[in-house]
Residue, then its C-alpha position, 0 to 999 in steps of 0.5 A: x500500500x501506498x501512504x499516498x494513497x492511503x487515509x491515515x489523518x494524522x494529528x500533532x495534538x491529542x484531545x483534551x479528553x484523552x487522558x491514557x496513552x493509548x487513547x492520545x496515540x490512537x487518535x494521533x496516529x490516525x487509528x480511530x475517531x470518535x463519534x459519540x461518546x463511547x462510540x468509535x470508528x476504526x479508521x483502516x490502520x485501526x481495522x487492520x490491527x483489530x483484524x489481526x488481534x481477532x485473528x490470532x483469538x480465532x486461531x487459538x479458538x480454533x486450536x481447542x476445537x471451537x466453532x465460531x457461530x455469528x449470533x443476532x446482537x438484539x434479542x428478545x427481551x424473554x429471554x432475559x426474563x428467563x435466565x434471571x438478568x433482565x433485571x440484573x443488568x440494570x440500566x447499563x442494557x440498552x432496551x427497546x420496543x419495535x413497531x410491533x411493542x415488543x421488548x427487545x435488547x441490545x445484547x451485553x453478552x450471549x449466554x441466554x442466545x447459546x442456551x437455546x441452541x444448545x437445547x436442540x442436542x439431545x444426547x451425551x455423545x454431542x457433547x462436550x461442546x465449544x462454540x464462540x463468535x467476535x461479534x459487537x456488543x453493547x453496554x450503556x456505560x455510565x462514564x465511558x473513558x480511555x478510548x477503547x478500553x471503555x465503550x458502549x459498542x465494542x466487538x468481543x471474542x465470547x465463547x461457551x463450553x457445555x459439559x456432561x459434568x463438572x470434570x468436563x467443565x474444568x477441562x473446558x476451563x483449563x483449554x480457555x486458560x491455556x489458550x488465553x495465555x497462547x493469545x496474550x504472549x503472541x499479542x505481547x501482552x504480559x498478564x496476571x491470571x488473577x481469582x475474580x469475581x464471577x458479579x452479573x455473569x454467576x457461577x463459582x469459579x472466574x479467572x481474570x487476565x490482568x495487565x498491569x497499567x496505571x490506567x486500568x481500573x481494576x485493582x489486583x492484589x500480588x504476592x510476590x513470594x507465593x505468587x498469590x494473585x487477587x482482584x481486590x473483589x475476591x482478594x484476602x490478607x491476614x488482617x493486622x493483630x489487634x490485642x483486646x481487653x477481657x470480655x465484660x458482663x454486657x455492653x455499656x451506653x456512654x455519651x459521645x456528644x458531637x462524635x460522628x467519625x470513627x476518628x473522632x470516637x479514637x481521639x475521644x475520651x473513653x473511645x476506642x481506637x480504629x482498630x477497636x471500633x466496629x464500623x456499621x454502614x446501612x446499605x440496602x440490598x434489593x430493596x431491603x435495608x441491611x446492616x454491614x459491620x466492619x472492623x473501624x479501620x476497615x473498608x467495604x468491598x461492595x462486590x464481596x458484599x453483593x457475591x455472599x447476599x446474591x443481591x443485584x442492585x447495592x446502595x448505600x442507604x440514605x440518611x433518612x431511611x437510617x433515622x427512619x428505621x434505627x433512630x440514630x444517623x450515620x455516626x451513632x450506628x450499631x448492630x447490636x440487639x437489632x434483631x428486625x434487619x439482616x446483618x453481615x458481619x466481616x469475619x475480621x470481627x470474629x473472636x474480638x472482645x470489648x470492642x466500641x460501636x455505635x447505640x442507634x441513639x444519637x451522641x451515644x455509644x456502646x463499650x464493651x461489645x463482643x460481636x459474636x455474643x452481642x450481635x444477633x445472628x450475623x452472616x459472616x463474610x469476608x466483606x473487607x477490601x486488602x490494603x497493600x502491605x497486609x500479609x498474604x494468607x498463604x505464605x505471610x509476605x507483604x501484599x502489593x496493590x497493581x491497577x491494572x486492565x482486564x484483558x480477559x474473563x473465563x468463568x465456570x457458570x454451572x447449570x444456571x443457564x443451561x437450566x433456565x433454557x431448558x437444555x437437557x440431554x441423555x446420559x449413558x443410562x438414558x437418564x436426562x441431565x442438564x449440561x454444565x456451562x462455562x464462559x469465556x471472554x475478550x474484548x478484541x478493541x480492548x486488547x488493542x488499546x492494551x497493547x497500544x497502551x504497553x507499547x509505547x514511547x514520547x515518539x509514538x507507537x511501537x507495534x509488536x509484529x503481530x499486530x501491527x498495521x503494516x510490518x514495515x514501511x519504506x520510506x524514501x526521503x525525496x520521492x523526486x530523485x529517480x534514484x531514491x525512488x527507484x531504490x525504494x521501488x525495489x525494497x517495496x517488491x521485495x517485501x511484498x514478494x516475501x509476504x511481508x505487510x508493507x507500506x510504501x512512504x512515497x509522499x512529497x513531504x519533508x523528510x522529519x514529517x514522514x520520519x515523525x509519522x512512521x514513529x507516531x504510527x508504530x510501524x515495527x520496521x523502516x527502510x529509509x533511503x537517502x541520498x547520502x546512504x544510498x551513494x554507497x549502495x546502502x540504505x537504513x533498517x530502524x527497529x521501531x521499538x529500539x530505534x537501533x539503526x543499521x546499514x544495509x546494503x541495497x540489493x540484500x536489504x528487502x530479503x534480509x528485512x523479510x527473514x527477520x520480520x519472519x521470525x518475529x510473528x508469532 
C-alpha cells in the first residue's frame, strides 16, 4: 500500500479528553475517531490491527476445537426474563420496543442466545461442546473513558463450553486458560491470571487476565513470594493483630456528644481506637435495608458484599431511611440487639472482645461489645477490601496493590443457564441431565488499546509484529530523485514478494514529517533511503521499538528485512 494513497489523518495534538496513552496515540496516529461518546470508528490502520488481534483469538479458538457461530446482537427481551438478568443488568442494557411493542435488547453478552441452541442436542455423545463468535456488543456505560478500553459498542471474542459434568467443565476451563495465555504472549501482552469475581455473569469459579497499567481500573492484589494473585473483589490478607481487653458482663451506653467519625470516637475520651471500633454502614440490598459491620479501620468491598447476599442492585442507604428505621444517623450506628434487619458481619470481627460501636441513639455509644455474643445472628463474610502491605494468607509476605486492565474473563457458570433454557440431554443410562456451562471472554478493541497502551514511547507507537498495521514501511526521503525512488521501488517488491505487510512512504513531504509519522504510527520496521546512504549502495533498517539503526546494503536489504520480520510473528 501506498501512504499516498492511503487515509491515515494524522494529528500533532491529542484531545483534551484523552487522558491514557493509548487513547492520545490512537487518535494521533490516525487509528480511530470518535463519534459519540463511547462510540468509535476504526479508521483502516485501526481495522487492520483489530483484524489481526481477532485473528490470532480465532486461531487459538480454533486450536481447542471451537466453532465460531455469528449470533443476532438484539434479542428478545424473554429471554432475559428467563435466565434471571433482565433485571440484573440494570440500566447499563440498552432496551427497546419495535413497531410491533415488543421488548427487545441490545445484547451485553450471549449466554441466554447459546442456551437455546444448545437445547436442540439431545444426547451425551454431542457433547462436550465449544462454540464462540467476535461479534459487537453493547453496554450503556455510565462514564465511558480511555478510548477503547471503555465503550458502549465494542466487538468481543465470547465463547461457551457445555459439559456432561463438572470434570468436563474444568477441562473446558483449563483449554480457555491455556489458550488465553497462547493469545496474550503472541499479542505481547504480559498478564496476571488473577481469582475474580464471577458479579452479573454467576457461577463459582472466574479467572481474570490482568495487565498491569496505571490506567486500568481494576485493582489486583500480588504476592510476590507465593505468587498469590487477587482482584481486590475476591482478594484476602491476614488482617493486622489487634490485642483486646477481657470480655465484660454486657455492653455499656456512654455519651459521645458531637462524635460522628470513627476518628473522632479514637481521639475521644473513653473511645476506642480504629482498630477497636466496629464500623456499621446501612446499605440496602434489593430493596431491603441491611446492616454491614466492619472492623473501624476497615473498608467495604461492595462486590464481596453483593457475591455472599446474591443481591443485584447495592446502595448505600440514605440518611433518612437510617433515622427512619434505627433512630440514630450515620455516626451513632450499631448492630447490636437489632434483631428486625439482616446483618453481615466481616469475619475480621470474629473472636474480638470489648470492642466500641455505635447505640442507634444519637451522641451515644456502646463499650464493651463482643460481636459474636452481642450481635444477633450475623452472616459472616469476608466483606473487607486488602490494603497493600497486609500479609498474604498463604505464605505471610507483604501484599502489593497493581491497577491494572482486564484483558480477559473465563468463568465456570454451572447449570444456571443451561437450566433456565431448558437444555437437557441423555446420559449413558438414558437418564436426562442438564449440561454444565462455562464462559469465556475478550474484548478484541480492548486488547488493542492494551497493547497500544504497553507499547509505547514520547515518539509514538511501537507495534509488536503481530499486530501491527503494516510490518514495515519504506520510506524514501525525496520521492523526486529517480534514484531514491527507484531504490525504494525495489525494497517495496521485495517485501511484498516475501509476504511481508508493507507500506510504501512515497509522499512529497519533508523528510522529519514522514520520519515523525512512521514513529507516531508504530510501524515495527523502516527502510529509509537517502541520498547520502544510498551513494554507497546502502540504505537504513530502524527497529521501531529500539530505534537501533543499521546499514544495509541495497540489493540484500528487502530479503534480509523479510527473514527477520519472519521470525518475529508469532
Amino acid at each position: 500500500m501506498r501512504w499516498s494513497d492511503s487515509f491515515i489523518p494524522t494529528l500533532r495534538d491529542a484531545p483534551a479528553e484523552a487522558e491514557a496513552a493509548s487513547h492520545q496515540l490512537l487518535i494521533r496516529a490516525g487509528f480511530i475517531r470518535q463519534l459519540h461518546s463511547g462510540h468509535y470508528s476504526l479508521l483502516p490502520l485501526g481495522l487492520r490491527v483489530h483484524t489481526k488481534v481477532a485473528d490470532i483469538v480465532r486461531a487459538e479458538m480454533d486450536a481447542i476445537g471451537a466453532q465460531e457461530f455469528l449470533l443476532p446482537a438484539m434479542h428478545p427481551a424473554d429471554l432475559w426474563r428467563r435466565s434471571g438478568r433482565w433485571a440484573l443488568m440494570g440500566s447499563e442494557m440498552f432496551r427497546l420496543r419495535d413497531r410491533n411493542d415488543a421488548e427487545v435488547v441490545l445484547g451485553m453478552t450471549h449466554e441466554e442466545v447459546f442456551a437455546t441452541l444448545a437445547a436442540e442436542m439431545s444426547s451425551y455423545r454431542e457433547l462436550p461442546q465449544t462454540w464462540y463468535q467476535i461479534q459487537t456488543k453493547f453496554r450503556d456505560e455510565p462514564r465511558p473513558r480511555s478510548g477503547l478500553l471503555r465503550v458502549r459498542e465494542f466487538m468481543m471474542k465470547d465463547s461457551y463450553s457445555f459439559d456432561i459434568d463438572e470434570a468436563g467443565l474444568d477441562a473446558s476451563f483449563e483449554a480457555h486458560r491455556e489458550a488465553y495465555l497462547r493469545i496474550f504472549e503472541r499479542l505481547d501482552l504480559e498478564v496476571m491470571a488473577v481469582q475474580a469475581s464471577s458479579g452479573a455473569m454467576g457461577g463459582d469459579a472466574s479467572v481474570e487476565f490482568m495487565v498491569a497499567s496505571p490506567v486500568g481500573e481494576d485493582d489486583v492484589a500480588r504476592c510476590s513470594s507465593c505468587g498469590y494473585r487477587a482482584n481486590v473483589e475476591r482478594a484476602r490478607a491476614v488482617a493486622s493483630p489487634v490485642t483486646d481487653p477481657p470480655s465484660v458482663t454486657a455492653p455499656e451506653r456512654f455519651p459521645t456528644p458531637g462524635v460522628r467519625t470513627i476518628d473522632a470516637l479514637a481521639s475521644f475520651g473513653g473511645g476506642a481506637p480504629a482498630d477497636r471500633q466496629i464500623k456499621t454502614m446501612v446499605m440496602v440490598l434489593d430493596d431491603q435495608l441491611t446492616l454491614v459491620a466492619l472492623r473501624g479501620d476497615h473498608q467495604l468491598n461492595l462486590q464481596k458484599l453483593a457475591d455472599c447476599s446474591g443481591a443485584t442492585d447495592v446502595r448505600p442507604a440514605t440518611a433518612p431511611e437510617t433515622l427512619a428505621q434505627l433512630g440514630a444517623n450515620p455516626g451513632s450506628l450499631g448492630a447490636v440487639g437489632v434483631d428486625d434487619l439482616p446483618v453481615y458481619a466481616d469475619e475480621a470481627l470474629r473472636g474480638r472482645r470489648s470492642m466500641t460501636t455505635g447505640a442507634n441513639e444519637d451522641d451515644w455509644h456502646l463499650r464493651g461489645v463482643d460481636p459474636e455474643r452481642d450481635i444477633i445472628d450475623p452472616r459472616w463474610a469476608d466483606l473487607r477490601e486488602v490494603s497493600a502491605g497486609e500479609p498474604c494468607i498463604f505464605c505471610g509476605a507483604r501484599l502489593e496493590i497493581v491497577r491494572c486492565i482486564e484483558a480477559g474473563h473465563i468463568f465456570k457458570l454451572g447449570r444456571k443457564y443451561s437450566e433456565a433454557m431448558g437444555v437437557s440431554v441423555l446420559d449413558a443410562h438414558g437418564v436426562a441431565q442438564t449440561p454444565i456451562m462455562g464462559s469465556y471472554g475478550i474484548g478484541i478493541g480492548r486488547a488493542m488499546a492494551a497493547v497500544a497502551e504497553t507499547h509505547h514511547d514520547e515518539r509514538g507507537l511501537y507495534w509488536p509484529v503481530a499486530v501491527a498495521p503494516y510490518e514495515a514501511v519504506v520510506t524514501v526521503l525525496d520521492p523526486s530523485d529517480d534514484a531514491q525512488s527507484t531504490a525504494g521501488e525495489q525494497i517495496y517488491r521485495t517485501l511484498n514478494d516475501h509476504g511481508v505487510d508493507c507500506l510504501y512512504d512515497d509522499r512529497p513531504l519533508r523528510p522529519g514529517v514522514k520520519l515523525a509519522d512512521a514513529e507516531l504510527v508504530g510501524i515495527p520496521y523502516r527502510v529509509t533511503i537517502g541520498a547520502r546512504s544510498l551513494a554507497q549502495g546502502n540504505v537504513e533498517i530502524t527497529e521501531r521499538s529500539s530505534r537501533d539503526t543499521r546499514l544495509a546494503v541495497l540489493a540484500d536489504a528487502g530479503a534480509e528485512l523479510a527473514g527477520k520480520i519472519r521470525a518475529n510473528r508469532r
